[in-house]
VEXDREN-2710 file (C-alpha; in Angstrom, 1 decimal):
% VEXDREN-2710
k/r/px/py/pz
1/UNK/120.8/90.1/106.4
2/UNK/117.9/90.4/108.8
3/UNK/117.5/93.8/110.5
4/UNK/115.6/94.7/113.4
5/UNK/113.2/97.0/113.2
6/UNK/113.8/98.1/117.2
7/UNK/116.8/99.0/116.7
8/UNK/116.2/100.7/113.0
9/UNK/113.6/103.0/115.2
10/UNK/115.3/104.1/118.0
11/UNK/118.5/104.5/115.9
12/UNK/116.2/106.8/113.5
13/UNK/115.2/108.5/117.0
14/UNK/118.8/108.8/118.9
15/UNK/121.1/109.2/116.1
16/UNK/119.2/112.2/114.7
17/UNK/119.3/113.4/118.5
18/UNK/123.2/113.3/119.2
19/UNK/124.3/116.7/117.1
20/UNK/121.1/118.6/119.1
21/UNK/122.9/117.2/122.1
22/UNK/126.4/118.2/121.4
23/UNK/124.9/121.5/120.6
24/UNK/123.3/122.0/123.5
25/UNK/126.0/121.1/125.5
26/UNK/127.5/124.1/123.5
27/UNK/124.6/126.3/124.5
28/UNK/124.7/125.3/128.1
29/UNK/128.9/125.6/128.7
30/UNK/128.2/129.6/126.7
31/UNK/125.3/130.1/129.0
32/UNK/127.3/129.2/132.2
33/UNK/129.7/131.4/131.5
34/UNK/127.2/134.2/130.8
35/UNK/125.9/133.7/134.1
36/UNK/129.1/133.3/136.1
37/UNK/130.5/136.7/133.9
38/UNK/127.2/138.2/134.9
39/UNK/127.1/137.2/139.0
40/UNK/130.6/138.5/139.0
41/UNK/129.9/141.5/137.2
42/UNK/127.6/143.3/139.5
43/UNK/130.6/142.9/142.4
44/UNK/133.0/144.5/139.7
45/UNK/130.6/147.2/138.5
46/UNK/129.6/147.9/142.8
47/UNK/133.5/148.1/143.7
48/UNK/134.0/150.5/140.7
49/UNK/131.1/153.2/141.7
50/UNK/132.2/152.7/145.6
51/UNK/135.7/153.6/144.3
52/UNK/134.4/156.5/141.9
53/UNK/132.3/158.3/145.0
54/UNK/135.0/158.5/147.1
55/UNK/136.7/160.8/144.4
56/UNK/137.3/164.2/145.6
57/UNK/138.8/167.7/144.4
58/UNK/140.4/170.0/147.6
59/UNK/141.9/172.8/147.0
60/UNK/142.2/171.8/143.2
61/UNK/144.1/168.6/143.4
62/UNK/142.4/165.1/143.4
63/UNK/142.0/163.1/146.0
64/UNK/140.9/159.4/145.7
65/UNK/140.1/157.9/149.6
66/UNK/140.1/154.4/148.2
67/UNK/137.5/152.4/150.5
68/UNK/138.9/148.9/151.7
69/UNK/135.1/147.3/151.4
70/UNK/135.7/148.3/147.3
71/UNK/138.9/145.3/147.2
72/UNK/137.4/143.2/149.8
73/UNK/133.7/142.6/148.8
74/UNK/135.4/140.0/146.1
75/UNK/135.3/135.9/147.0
76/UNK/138.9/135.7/148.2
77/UNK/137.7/130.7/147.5
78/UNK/140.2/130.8/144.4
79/UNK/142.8/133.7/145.7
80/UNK/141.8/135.6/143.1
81/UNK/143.6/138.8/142.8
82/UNK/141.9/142.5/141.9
83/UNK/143.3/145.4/140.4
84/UNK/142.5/149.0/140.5
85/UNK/143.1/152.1/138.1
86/UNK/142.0/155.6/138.4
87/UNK/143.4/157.6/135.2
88/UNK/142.5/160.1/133.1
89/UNK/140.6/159.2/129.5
90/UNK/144.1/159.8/127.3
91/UNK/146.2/157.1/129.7
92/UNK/147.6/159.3/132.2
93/UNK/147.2/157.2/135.6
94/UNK/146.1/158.5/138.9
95/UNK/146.9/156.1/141.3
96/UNK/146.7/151.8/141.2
97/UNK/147.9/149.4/139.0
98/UNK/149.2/151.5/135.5
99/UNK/149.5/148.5/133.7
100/UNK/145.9/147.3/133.8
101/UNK/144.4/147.4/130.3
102/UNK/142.1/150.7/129.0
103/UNK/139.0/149.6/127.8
104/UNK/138.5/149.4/123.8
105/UNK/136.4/151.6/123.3
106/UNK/136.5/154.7/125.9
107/UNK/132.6/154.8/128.0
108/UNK/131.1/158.3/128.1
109/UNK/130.2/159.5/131.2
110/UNK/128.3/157.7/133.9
111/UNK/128.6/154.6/131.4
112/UNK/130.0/151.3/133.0
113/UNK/132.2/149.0/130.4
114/UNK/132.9/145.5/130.5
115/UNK/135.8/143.7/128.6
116/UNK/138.1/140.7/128.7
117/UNK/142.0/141.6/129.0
118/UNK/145.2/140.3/130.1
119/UNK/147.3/141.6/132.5
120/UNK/150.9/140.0/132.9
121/UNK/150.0/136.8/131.2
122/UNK/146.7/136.1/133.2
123/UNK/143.0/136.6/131.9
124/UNK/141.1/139.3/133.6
125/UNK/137.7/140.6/133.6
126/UNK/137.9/144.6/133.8
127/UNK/135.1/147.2/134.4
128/UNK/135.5/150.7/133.6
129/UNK/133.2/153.7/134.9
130/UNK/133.4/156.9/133.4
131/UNK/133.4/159.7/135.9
132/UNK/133.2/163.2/135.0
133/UNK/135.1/165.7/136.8
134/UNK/135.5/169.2/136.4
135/UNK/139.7/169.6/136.9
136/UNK/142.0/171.7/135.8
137/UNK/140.1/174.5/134.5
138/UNK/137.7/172.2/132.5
139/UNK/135.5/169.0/131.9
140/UNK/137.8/166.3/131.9
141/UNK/136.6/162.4/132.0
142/UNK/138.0/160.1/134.7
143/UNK/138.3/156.3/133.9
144/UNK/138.1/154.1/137.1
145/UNK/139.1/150.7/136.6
146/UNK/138.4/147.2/138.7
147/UNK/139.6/144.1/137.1
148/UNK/140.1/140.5/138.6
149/UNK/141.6/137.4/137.4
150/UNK/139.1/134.6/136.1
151/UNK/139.6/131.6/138.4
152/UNK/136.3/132.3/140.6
153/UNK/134.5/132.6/137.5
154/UNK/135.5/129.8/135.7
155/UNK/135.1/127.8/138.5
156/UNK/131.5/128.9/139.0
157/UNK/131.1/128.3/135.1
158/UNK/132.4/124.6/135.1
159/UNK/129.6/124.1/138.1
160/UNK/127.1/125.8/136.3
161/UNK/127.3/123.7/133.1
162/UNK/128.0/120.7/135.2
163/UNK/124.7/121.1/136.7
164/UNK/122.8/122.1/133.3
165/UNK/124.8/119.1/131.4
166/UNK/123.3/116.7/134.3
167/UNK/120.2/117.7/133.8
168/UNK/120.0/117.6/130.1
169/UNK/121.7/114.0/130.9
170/UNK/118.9/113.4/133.0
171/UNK/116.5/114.4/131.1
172/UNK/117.7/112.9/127.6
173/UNK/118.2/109.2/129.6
174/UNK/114.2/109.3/130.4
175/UNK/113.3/110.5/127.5
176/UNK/115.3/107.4/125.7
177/UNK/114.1/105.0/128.4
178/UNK/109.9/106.8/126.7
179/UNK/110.9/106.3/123.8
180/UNK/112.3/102.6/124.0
181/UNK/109.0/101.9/126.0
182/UNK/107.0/104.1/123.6
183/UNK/108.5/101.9/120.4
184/UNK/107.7/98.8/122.5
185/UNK/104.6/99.4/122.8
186/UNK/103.9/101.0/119.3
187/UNK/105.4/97.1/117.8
188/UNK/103.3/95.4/120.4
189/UNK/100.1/94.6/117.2
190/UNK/102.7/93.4/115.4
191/UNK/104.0/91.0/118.1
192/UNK/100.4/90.1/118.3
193/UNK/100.2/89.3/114.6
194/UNK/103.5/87.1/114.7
195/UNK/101.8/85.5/117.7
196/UNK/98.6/84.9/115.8
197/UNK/100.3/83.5/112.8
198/UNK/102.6/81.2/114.3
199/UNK/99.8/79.8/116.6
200/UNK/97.8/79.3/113.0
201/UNK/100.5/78.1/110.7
202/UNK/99.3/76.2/108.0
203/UNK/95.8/77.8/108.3
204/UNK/95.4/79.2/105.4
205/UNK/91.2/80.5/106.3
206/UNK/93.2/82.7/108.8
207/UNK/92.0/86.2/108.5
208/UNK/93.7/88.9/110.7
209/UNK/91.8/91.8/112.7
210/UNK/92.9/95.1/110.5
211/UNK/91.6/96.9/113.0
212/UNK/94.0/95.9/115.8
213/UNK/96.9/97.7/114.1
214/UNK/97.9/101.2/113.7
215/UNK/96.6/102.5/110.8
216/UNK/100.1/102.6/108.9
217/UNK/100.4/99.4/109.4
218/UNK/96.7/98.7/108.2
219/UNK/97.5/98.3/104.6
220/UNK/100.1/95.4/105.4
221/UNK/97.7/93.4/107.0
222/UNK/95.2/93.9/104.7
223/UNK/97.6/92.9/101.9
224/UNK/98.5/89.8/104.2
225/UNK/94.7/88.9/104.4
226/UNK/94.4/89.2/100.4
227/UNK/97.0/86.6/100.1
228/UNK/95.9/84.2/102.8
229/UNK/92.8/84.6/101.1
230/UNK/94.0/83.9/98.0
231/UNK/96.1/81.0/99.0
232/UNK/93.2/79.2/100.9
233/UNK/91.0/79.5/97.2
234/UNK/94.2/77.8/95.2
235/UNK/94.4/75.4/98.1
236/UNK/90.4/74.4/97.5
237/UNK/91.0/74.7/93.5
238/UNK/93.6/72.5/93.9
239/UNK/91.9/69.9/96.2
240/UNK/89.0/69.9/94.0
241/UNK/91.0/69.0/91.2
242/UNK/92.4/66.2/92.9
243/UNK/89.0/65.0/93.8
244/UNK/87.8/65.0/90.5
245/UNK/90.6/63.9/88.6
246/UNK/90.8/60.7/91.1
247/UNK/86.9/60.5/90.8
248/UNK/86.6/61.3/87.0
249/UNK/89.6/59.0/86.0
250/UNK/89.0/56.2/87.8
251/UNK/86.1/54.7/86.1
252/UNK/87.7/55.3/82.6
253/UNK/91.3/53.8/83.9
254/UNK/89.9/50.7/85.4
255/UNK/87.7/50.2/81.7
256/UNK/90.8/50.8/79.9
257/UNK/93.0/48.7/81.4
258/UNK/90.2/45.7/80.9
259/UNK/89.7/46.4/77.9
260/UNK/93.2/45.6/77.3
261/UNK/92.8/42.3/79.0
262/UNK/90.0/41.4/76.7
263/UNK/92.0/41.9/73.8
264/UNK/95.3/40.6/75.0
265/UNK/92.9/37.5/75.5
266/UNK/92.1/37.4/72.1
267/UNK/92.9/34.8/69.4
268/UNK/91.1/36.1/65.9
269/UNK/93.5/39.0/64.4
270/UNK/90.3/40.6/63.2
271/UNK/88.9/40.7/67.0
272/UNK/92.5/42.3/68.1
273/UNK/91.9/45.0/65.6
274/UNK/88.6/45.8/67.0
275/UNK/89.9/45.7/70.4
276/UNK/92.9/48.0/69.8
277/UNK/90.4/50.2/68.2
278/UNK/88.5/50.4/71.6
279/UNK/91.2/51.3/73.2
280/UNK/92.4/54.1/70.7
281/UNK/89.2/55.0/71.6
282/UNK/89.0/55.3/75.6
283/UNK/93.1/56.5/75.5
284/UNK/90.9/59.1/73.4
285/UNK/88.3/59.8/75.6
286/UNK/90.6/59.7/78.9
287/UNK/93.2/62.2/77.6
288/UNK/90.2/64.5/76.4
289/UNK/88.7/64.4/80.5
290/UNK/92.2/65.0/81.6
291/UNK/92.3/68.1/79.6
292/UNK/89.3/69.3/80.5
293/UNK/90.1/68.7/83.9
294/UNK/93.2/70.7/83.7
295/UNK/91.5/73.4/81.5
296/UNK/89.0/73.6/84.5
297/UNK/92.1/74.1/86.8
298/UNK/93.3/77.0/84.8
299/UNK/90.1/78.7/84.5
300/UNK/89.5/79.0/88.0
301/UNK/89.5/82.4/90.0
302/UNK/92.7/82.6/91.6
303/UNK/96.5/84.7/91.1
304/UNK/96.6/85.8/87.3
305/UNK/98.8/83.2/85.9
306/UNK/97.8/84.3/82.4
307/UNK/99.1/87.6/80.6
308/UNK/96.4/90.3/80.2
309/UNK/96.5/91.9/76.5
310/UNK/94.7/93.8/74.2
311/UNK/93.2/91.5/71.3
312/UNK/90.0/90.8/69.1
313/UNK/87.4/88.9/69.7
314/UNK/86.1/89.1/65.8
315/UNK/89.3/87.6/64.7
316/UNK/90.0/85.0/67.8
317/UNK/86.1/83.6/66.8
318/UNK/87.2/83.5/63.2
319/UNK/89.9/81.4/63.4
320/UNK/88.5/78.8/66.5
321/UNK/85.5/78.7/64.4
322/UNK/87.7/77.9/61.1
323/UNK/89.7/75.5/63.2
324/UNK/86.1/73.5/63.4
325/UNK/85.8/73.7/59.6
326/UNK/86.9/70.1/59.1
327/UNK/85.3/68.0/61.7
328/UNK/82.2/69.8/60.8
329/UNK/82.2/69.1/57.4
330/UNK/83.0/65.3/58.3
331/UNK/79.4/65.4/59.9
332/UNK/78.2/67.7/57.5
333/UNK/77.4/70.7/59.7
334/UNK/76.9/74.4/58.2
335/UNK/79.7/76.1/60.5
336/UNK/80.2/80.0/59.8
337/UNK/81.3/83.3/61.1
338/UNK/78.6/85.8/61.2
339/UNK/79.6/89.0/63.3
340/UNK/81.2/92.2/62.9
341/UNK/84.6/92.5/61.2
342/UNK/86.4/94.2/65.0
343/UNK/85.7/93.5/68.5
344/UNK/88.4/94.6/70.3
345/UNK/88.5/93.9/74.1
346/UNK/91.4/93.4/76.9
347/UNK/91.3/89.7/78.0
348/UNK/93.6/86.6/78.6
349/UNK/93.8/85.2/75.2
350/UNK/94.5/81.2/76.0
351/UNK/91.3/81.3/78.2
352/UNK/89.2/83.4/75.8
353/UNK/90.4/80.3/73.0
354/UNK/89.4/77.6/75.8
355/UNK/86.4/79.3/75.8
356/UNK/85.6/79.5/72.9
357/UNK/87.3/75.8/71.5
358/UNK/84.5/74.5/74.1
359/UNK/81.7/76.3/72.8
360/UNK/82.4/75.1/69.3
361/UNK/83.2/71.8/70.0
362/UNK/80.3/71.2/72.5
363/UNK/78.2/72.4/69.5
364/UNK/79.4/70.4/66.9
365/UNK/79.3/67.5/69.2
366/UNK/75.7/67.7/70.0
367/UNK/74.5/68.7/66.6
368/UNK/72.7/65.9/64.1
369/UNK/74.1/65.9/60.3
370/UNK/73.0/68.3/58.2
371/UNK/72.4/70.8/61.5
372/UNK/73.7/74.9/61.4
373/UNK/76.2/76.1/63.4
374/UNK/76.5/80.0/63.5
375/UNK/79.5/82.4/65.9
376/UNK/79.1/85.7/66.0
377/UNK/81.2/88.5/67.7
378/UNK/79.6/92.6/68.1
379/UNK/81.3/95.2/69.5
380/UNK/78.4/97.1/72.3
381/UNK/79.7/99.9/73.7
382/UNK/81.7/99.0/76.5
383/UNK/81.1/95.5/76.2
384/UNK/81.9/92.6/73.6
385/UNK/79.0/90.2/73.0
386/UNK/80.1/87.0/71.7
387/UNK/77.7/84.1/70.6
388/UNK/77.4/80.5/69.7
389/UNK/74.4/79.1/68.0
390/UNK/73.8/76.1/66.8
391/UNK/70.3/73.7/65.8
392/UNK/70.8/70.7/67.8
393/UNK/68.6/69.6/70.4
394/UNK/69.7/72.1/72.9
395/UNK/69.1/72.3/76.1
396/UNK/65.6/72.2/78.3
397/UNK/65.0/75.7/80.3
398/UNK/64.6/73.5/83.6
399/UNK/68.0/72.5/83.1
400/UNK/69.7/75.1/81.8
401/UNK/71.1/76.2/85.7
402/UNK/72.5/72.9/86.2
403/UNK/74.6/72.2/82.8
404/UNK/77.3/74.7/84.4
405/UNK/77.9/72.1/86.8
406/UNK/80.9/69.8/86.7
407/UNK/80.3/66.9/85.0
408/UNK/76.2/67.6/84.7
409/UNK/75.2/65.9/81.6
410/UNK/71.5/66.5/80.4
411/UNK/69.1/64.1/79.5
412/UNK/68.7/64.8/76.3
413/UNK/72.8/64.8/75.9
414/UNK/74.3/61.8/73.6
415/UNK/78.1/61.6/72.7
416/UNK/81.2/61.1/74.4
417/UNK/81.4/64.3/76.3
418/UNK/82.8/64.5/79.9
419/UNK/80.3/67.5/81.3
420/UNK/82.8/69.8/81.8
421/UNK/82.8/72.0/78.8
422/UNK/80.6/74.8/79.8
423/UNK/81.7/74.3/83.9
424/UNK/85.2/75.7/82.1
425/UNK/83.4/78.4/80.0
426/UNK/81.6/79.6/83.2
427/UNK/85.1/80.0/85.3
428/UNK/86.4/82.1/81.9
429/UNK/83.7/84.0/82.0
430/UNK/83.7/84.8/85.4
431/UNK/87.7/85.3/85.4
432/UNK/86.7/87.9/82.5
433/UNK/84.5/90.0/84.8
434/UNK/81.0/88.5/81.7
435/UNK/77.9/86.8/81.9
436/UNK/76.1/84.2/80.3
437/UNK/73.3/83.1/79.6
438/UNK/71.4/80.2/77.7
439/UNK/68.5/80.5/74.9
440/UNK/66.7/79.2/72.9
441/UNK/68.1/79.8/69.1
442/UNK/66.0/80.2/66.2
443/UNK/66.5/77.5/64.5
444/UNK/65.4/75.4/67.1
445/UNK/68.8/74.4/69.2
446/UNK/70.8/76.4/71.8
447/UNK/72.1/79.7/71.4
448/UNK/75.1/80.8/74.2
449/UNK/75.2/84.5/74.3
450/UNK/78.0/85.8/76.0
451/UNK/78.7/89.9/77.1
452/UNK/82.2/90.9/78.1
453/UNK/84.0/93.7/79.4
454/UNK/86.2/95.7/77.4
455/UNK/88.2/96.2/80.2
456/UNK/89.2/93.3/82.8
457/UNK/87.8/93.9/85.9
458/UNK/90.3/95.4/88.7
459/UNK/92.1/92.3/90.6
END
C-alpha cells in the first residue's frame, strides 16, 4: 500500500510531540497551583504576624487583642472561610478555633510553617508562626495559627493553567501550522523532480539537476540519473542491433530465398544437389551473422547481465584453443597453446569464451594451409595478458584502427566472414576494463595482444 511521505513526516514530528505535551500540561496545572498557593500565602503568613504582634502579657496573663484587618484582608469572591488558633506548642489552646490542625512538624521560633490540612471534612491551607513568649515563669513557644479553605485558590489555579494551557495550545498550533509549511517546502525538489519526469516521460537522455535537491536526497537522484543513463545506452544497443540485423540480414535473406528458386527450378538431380548445397551453405553463413550479431548485443556496455567469477585464463585458452584442434588440422594449420600453466583473473567467463572463440576462429579463417597458429596466456602482475598469433596475411597498420569497426572487412580479407569478430572482441574487452592492440607477429601474420585486469573494474 502506498504511503505518503507528508503524512509519515509530520506524524514522525507530532506523534513524538504528544507525551511532551501531556507532560507539560502536567507541569503547567503543578505550577498554577504553586503560584495560586504562593499569592495566597503571603495574605496567610501577613494575617498570622498582624495576629502574633498584637499578643500581649499584663499583669502576667495573656492577652491577644485580635485585629479585625487580620480576618478581613482575605478575598471574601468564593466565601471562603478563615480560621484562627493561638495555643501553646504541646496543644493547649488560647483562644480561636481548637480544632484547627497543629502543624507537622512544630516551627522554632520566629519561623512561619505552611501545610495542607483538613478541618471538618474541607481542605485547608494553614500557616503557623512561632512566637516566643516569656510566660509563666519561663520561655514558652506560642503557635499562632491562620488557615482558610481552598476554593479562592483553586479557582485562581484552574485560571492560571487555563491561561498557561492556551498558550502552550497557541503556541503548539503555530508551531504545527511551521512545521506543515516547513515539510512542504522541504518536499517541494521532489515535487519538482515528479514534475520534471512526468513532463519527460519516455525520455530516456533525461538527466536531473542533483544540485536542486537537499543533499540527503542527492544520492537518490544521482542513482536515478545512473539508471536513466543506463537505460538510454540499452535503448541505443538495442536500436543498433535492430539496424544491423535488418541491414546485415537482408542481403543474405533475399540471396537465400533465390537461391531456392533457382533450384526448385531445376530439372537435373545432380544440379538440385548442387543447389541444396548452396543453400546449406548461405543457411550457414546467415545463422553464423545472426550469432555474431547477437554475440555483439551481449558484449556491449550496459547492466551486468553476466555473472562475475573467479577463473583462469591459462586453462579457458587451452580448451577454446583445443576446441580449434579439428578444423585446423582439416586445413592443416599448426594450432598450439604456448603460455604459462595459471592465469588467474576475475572476469565474465561466456564473454571471455566469445572472446576468445573469435580470435581463434578469425585466425584460422584467414590463415593459408600449412600456416602457425600460436595462443598464449601470462600472468603480469596485476594484469593477465592474453595473445593470439597466427602467420596469415594479417592486417596492414593503416588499417588496423578500422577492423574494430562493425562489419569492416580489409582489403586483404578473403573467406566468408561477416566483419564482426573483433567489433565483439573490442566490446569484451572494454566490458573487462583491457586493451588491445594489433601487431605485427613474427612469423609474418597478425599477432592480437590482449592485457586484462585481474580485477573487474568497479560498475
Amino acid at each position: 500500500m502506498s504511503r505518503s511521505l507528508r503524512r509519515q513526516l509530520v506524524q514522525w514530528v507530532v506523534i513524538p510531540l504528544l507525551p511532551l505535551a501531556a507532560a507539560t500540561a502536567w507541569l503547567a496545572q503543578n505550577n498554577a497551583r504553586e503560584a495560586a498557593n504562593a499569592a495566597f500565602d503571603r495574605t496567610l503568613q501577613a494575617s498570622a504576624r498582624s495576629i502574633a504582634e498584637r499578643i500581649t502579657l499584663q499583669d502576667g496573663e495573656l492577652v491577644v487583642d485580635l485585629p479585625v484587618a487580620a480576618l478581613e484582608m482575605f478575598d471574601p469572591h468564593f466565601q471562603d472561610r478563615v480560621f484562627y488558633r493561638i495555643s501553646f506548642a504541646g496543644g493547649t489552646t488560647v483562644t480561636g478555633d481548637s480544632e484547627l490542625p497543629q502543624p507537622p512538624s512544630l516551627p522554632a521560633a520566629g519561623e512561619v510553617r505552611f501545610y495542607d490540612a483538613r478541618l471538618r471534612g474541607e481542605e485547608i491551607r494553614s500557616v503557623a508562626l512561632g512566637v516566643p513568649l516569656f510566660y509563666g515563669g519561663g520561655q514558652r513557644l506560642l503557635l499562632v495559627q491562620v488557615g482558610e479553605t481552598t476554593l479562592s485558590r483553586q479557582a485562581l489555579a484552574r485560571q492560571l493553567f487555563r491561561q498557561s494551557l492556551a498558550q502552550q495550545w497557541l503556541i503548539g498550533a503555530v508551531a504545527a501550522l511551521l512545521v506543515a509549511v516547513g515539510i512542504n517546502r522541504a518536499l517541494r525538489p521532489l515535487q519538482r523532480v515528479r514534475a520534471i519526469l512526468r513532463e519527460r516521460a519516455g525520455d530516456p537522455s533525461l538527466q536531473l539537476e542533483v544540485g536542486s535537491v537537499q543533499r540527503e536526497l542527492q544520492p537518490l537522484v544521482s542513482a536515478l540519473n545512473s539508471a536513466l543513463a543506463e537505460l538510454e545506452q540499452q535503448l541505443a544497443v538495442q536500436k543498433r542491433f535492430t539496424a544491423d540485423a535488418a541491414h546485415q540480414l537482408r542481403t543474405p535473406l533475399t540471396l537465400l530465398k533465390t537461391q531456392a528458386e533457382v533450384t526448385l527450378r531445376m530439372a537435373d538431380p545432380a544440379e538440385q544437389r548442387s543447389g541444396v548445397a548452396a543453400l546449406v551453405r548461405a543457411t550457414d553463413q546467415v545463422i553464423r551473422l545472426a550469432n555474431q550479431l547477437l554475440a555483439l548485443s551481449r558484449a556491449e556496455p550496459g547492466p551486468n547481465r553476466h555473472d562475475t567469477a573467479e577463473l583462469d585464463l591459462a586453462e579457458l585458452a587451452r580448451a577454446v584453443t583445443l576446441d580449434f584442434v579439428t578444423v585446423a588440422l582439416g586445413k592443416s594449420l599448426d594450432l598450439g597453446y604456448e603460455g604459462d600453466e595459471h592465469a588467474p583473473l576475475c572476469g565474465q567467463p561466456l564473454l571471455l569464451r566469445e572472446m576468445l572463440s573469435n580470435l581463434v576462429d578469425n585466425a584460422v579463417r584467414y590463415t593459408p594451409a600449412g600456416g602457425e597458429i600460436t595462443v598464449g596466456a601470462h600472468a603480469r602482475g596485476d594484469e593477465v595478458e592474453l595473445t593470439v598469433a597466427d602467420s596469415g596475411p594479417g592486417i596492414a597498420p593503416q588499417e588496423r584502427a578500422l577492423v574494430f569497426e562493425r562489419f569492416y572487412r580489409g582489403q586483404q580479407t578473403g573467406g566468408d566472414g561477416c566483419g564482426l569478430g573483433l567489433a565483439i572482441v573490442r566490446e569484451i574487452v572494454r566490458g573487462h576494463g583491457g586493451q588491445i592492440r594489433l601487431e605485427s607477429a613474427s612469423a609474418g601474420g597478425l599477432r592480437v595482444a590482449i592485457t586484462l585486469p585481474r580485477q573487474p573494474p568497479a560498475r
